[in-house]
C-alpha distance (Angstrom), angle and dihedral (degrees) to the residues before:
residue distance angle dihedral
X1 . . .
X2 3.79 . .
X3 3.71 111.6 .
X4 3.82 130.5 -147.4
X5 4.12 130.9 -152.7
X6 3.80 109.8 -98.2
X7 4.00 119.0 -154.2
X8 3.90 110.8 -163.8
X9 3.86 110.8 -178.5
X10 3.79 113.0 -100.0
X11 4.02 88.8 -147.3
X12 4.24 103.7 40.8
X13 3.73 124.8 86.4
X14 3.53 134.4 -162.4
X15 4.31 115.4 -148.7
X16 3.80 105.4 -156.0
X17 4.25 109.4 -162.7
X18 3.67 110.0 -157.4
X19 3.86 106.2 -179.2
X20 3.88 97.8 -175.3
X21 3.92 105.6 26.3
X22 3.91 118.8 172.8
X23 3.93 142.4 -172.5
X24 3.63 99.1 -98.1
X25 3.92 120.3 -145.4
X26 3.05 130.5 -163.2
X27 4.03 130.3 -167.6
X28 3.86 110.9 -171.8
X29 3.89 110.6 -155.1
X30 3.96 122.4 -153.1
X31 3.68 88.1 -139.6
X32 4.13 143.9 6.4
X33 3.54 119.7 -35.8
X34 3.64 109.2 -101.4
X35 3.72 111.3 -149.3
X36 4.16 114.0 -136.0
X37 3.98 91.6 -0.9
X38 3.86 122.0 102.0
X39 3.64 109.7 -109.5
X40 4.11 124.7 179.5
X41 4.01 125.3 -132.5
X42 3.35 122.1 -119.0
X43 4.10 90.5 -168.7
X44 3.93 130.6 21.1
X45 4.00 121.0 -179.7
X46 4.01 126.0 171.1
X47 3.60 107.2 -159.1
X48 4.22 122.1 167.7
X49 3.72 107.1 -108.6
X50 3.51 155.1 -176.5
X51 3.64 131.4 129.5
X52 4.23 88.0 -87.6
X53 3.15 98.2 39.6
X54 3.99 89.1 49.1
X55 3.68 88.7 52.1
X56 3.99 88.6 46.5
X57 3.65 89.3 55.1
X58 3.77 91.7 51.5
X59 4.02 93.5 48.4
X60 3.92 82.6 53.7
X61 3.41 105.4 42.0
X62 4.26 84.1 53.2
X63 4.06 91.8 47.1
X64 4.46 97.5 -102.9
X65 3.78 117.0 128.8
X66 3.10 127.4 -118.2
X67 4.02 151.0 156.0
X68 3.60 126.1 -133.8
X69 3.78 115.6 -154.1
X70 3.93 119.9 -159.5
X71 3.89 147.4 148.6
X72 3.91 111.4 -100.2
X73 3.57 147.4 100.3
X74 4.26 122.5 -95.7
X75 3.98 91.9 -106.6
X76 3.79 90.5 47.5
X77 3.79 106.5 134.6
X78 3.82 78.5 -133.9
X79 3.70 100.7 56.4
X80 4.29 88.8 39.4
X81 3.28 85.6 51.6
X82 4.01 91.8 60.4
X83 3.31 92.4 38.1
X84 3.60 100.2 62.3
X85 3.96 87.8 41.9
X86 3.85 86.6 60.9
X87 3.70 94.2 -111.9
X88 3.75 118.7 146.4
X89 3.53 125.5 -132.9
X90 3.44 152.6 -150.2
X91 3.94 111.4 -172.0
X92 3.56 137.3 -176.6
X93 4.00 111.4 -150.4
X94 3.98 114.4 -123.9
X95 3.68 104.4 172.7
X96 3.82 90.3 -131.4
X97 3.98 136.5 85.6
X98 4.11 119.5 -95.7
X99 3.40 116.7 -127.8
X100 3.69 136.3 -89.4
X101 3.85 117.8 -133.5
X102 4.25 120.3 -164.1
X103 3.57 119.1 -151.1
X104 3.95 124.0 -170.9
X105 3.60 112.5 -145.8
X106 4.51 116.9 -158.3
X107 3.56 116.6 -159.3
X108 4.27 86.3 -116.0
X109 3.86 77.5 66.4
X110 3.47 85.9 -111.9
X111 4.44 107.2 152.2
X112 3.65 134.5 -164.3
X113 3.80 122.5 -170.4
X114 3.49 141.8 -163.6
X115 3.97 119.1 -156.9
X116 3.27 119.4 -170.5
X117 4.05 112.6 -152.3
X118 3.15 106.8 -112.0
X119 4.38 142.1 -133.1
X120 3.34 122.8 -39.3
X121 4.05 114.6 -93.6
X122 3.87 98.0 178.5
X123 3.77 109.1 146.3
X124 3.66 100.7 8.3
X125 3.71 97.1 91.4
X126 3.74 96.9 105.2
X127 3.75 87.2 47.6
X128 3.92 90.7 53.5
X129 4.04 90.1 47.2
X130 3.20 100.2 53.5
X131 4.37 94.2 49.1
X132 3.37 85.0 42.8
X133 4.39 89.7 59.8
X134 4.23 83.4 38.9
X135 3.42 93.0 59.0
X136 4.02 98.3 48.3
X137 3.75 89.8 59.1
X138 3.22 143.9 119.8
X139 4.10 109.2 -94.0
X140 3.52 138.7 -155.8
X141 3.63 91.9 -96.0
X142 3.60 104.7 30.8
X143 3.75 152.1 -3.1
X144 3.60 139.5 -53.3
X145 3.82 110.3 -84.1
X146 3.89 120.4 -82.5
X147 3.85 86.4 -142.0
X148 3.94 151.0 24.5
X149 3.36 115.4 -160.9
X150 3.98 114.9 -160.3
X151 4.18 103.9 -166.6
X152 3.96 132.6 156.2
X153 3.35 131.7 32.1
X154 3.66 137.7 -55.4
X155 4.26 114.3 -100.7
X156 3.96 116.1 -134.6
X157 3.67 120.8 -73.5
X158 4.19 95.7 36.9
X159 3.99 114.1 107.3
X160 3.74 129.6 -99.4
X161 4.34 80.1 -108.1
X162 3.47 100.9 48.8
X163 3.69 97.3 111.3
X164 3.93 87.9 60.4
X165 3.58 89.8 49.7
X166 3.83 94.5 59.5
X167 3.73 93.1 44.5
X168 3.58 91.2 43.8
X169 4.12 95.2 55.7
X170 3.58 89.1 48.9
X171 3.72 98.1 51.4
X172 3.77 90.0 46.6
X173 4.14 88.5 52.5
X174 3.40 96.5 42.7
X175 3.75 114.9 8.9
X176 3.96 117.4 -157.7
X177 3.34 88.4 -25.0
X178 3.89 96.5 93.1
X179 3.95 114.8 41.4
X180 3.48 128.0 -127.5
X181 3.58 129.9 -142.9
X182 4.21 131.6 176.3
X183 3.33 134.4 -151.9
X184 3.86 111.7 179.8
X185 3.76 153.0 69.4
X186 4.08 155.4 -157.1
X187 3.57 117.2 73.5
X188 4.16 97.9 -26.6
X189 3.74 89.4 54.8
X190 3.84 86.0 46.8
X191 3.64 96.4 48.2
X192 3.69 95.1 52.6
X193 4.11 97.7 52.8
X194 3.52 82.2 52.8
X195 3.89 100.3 47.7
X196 3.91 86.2 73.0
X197 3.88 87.9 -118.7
X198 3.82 116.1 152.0
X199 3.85 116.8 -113.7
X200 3.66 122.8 -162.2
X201 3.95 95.2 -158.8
X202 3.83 136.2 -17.9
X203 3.40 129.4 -152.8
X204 3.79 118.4 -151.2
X205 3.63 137.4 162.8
X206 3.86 119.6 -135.0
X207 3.96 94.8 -91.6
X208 3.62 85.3 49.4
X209 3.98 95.6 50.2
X210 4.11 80.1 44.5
X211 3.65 89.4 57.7
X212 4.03 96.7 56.2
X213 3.53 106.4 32.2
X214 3.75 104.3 21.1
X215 3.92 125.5 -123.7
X216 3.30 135.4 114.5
X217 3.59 119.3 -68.5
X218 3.76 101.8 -153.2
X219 3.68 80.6 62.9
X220 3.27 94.7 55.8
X221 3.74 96.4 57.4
X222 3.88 89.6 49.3
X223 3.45 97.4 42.0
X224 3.57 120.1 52.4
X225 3.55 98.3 173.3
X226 4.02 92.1 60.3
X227 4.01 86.4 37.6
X228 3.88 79.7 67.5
X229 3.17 103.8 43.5
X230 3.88 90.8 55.4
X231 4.01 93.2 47.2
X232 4.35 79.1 60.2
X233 4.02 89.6 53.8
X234 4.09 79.2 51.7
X235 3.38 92.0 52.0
X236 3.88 90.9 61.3
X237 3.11 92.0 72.3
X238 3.72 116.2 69.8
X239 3.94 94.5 -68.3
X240 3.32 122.8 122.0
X241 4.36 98.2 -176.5
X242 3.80 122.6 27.3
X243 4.16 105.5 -164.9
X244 3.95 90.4 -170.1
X245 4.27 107.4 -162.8
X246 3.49 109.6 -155.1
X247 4.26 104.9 175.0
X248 3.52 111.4 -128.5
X249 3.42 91.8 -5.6
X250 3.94 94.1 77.0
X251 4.07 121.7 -124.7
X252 3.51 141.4 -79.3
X253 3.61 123.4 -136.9
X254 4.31 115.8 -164.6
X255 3.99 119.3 -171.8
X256 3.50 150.3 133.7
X257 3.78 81.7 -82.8
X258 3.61 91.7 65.8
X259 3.87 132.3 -106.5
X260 3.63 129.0 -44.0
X261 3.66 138.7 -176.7
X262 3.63 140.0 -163.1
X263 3.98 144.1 -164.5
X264 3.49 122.6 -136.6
X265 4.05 109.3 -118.9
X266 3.64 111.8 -128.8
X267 3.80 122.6 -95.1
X268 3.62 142.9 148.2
X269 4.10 106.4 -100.1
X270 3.95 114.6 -134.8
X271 3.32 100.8 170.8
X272 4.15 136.1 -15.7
X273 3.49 98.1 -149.2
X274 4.02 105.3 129.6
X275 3.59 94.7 -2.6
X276 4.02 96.9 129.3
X277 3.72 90.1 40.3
X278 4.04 91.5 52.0
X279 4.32 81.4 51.0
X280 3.82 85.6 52.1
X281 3.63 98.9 43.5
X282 3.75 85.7 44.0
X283 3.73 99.8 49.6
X284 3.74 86.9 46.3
X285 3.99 97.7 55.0
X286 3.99 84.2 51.3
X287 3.76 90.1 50.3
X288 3.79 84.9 46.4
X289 3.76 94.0 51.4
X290 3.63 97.0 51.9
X291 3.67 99.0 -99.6
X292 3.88 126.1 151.4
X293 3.43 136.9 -109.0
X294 3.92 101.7 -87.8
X295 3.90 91.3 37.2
X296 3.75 86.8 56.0
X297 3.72 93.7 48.6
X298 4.04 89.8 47.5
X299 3.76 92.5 53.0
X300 3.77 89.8 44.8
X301 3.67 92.3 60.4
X302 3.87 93.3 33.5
X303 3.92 93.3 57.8
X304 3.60 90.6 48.7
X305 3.75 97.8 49.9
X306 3.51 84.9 47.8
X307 3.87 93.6 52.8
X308 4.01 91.1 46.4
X309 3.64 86.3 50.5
X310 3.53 94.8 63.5
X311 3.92 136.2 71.1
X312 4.11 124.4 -90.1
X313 3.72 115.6 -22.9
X314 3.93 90.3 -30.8
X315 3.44 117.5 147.0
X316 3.58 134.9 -160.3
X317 4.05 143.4 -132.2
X318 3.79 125.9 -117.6
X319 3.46 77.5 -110.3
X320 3.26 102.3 77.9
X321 3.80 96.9 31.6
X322 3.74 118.5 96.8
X323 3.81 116.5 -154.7
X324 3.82 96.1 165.6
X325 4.20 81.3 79.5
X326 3.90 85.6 61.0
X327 3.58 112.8 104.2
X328 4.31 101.3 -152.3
X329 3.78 118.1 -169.1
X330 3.81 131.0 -168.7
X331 3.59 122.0 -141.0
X332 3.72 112.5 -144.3
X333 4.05 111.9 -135.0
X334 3.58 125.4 -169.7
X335 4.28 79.3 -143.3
X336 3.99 139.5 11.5
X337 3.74 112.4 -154.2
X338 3.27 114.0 -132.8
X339 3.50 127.2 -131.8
X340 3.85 120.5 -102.1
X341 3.98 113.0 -92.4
């Protein structure tokens, strides 16, 4: 694979918030998963994760800063887990164990997981707003953050809203001034578009698109033209970017700056745990180094090849990503809606 020069500003930071992280485990099979027979692994990895933290690992493992904030205690086999990966945190104590989640990997690269729920959060929303608004602050040695990234799922006990919340005490800390990005769905996601809260760029997946704006999203992945024309419909509400992830269909990527589209390069899938959350953490280390719309897009969909490429819920550098073998294409429009102020 050829390899290109990566530039991550020295002086920008990216906050990932992963409300319901877990130890993620993976069992690699060396053939198809046989259901109710005893099968042996031929790999096994435990690796904290969460769709933050997974795009915290990936700023890391490419040289970007960052901060991930999550629930859990200091001995927390999630939070030693970051620690020893070199991943700084910002955690809120819970008094009670994250989860563990199991994923099943097939040699076709096909995966099946199993997430458990999760602790309890009731009552410690406040508490997580306001370390979420800490943590994209200015520091003694450097700026506030250029982004918050709000990913996962919500644990039991948080409200329906509680995305909005989060996004709403960081906008009233720090205004524009910090960008927000969002990488989730169901009735949270839903809740948020509709609070009327301002999102800097969303990050859905075609069932997720399907869930806001309706469509089908096997259409989507076949047809990039509609795929686009439903990432505009997101746009409407409140969004100002739609980075669309389609699998091996490529990505879509809707702005102000028009309308983009991408093919997926071909690989050989191990394993598609983190995958879309390597595309976001790749599109937003281009962003961060100054890149333009297409080369954002490219290294989006090269950073998530690269992650499906790879084994468990590994993830890779921009080192080893190659965007130059991404073929980007603009689609002309006579108009680009733009989002809702």
């Amino acid at each position: 694979m050829n390899q290109q020069e990566h530039t991550v500003h020295p002086s920008t930071r990216i906050v990932t918030v992963t409300p319901n992280p877990s130890l993620d485990r993976t069992i690699e099979l060396g053939g198809e998963l046989q259901r109710g027979a005893v099968q042996r692994a031929v790999r096994t990895t435990a690796e904290p994760g969460g769709k933050g933290v997974n795009v915290s690992r990936v700023v890391v493992a490419s040289g970007g800063d960052t901060l991930a904030v999550l629930p859990g205690d200091e001995l927390d086999p999630v939070l030693l887990g970051l620690a020893t990966r070199g991943i700084p945190t910002a955690a809120l104590p819970i008094g009670a164990p994250l989860r563990s989640n199991v994923t099943v990997t097939e040699p076709t690269g096909t995966t099946t997981k199993l997430n458990e729920p999760g602790p309890s959060l009731a009552g410690r929303l406040e508490d997580l707003a306001a370390l979420v608004a800490d943590a994209a602050g200015p520091t003694p040695t450097g700026p506030s953050a250029r982004w918050v990234v709000f990913a996962g799922s919500l644990p039991p006990g948080l409200p329906d809203d509680a995305l909005a919340v989060l996004v709403r005490a960081v906008r009233e800390r720090h205004g524009n001034d910090v960008r927000v990005a969002v990488d989730s769905s169901g009735i949270p996601f839903t809740a948020l578009l509709q609070s009327g809260e301002r999102i800097d760029l969303v990050k859905p997946n075609a069932e997720e698109l399907a869930e806001v704006v309706g469509g089908d999203p096997e259409v989507y992945e076949q047809d990039l033209e509609a795929a686009v024309a439903a990432a505009h419909r997101l746009r409407e509400k409140h969004v100002d970017t739609v980075l669309l992830t389609l699998g091996s269909a490529g990505a879509v990527l809707v702005s102000g700056e028009g309308s983009h589209v991408a093919a997926a390069p071909r690989i050989v899938a191990r394993s598609t745990v983190g995958a879309g959350d390597s595309s976001l953490a790749g599109y937003l280390l281009a962003e961060v180094a100054g890149a333009s719309a297409s080369e954002r897009l490219a290294q989006a969909v090269a950073t998530g090849a690269a992650a499906a490429a790879l084994p468990g819920s590994d993830v890779p550098a921009l080192d080893h990503t190659d965007p130059g073998s991404v073929t980007v294409r603009t689609l002309h429009t006579t108009q680009v809606p733009a989002p809702i102020a």
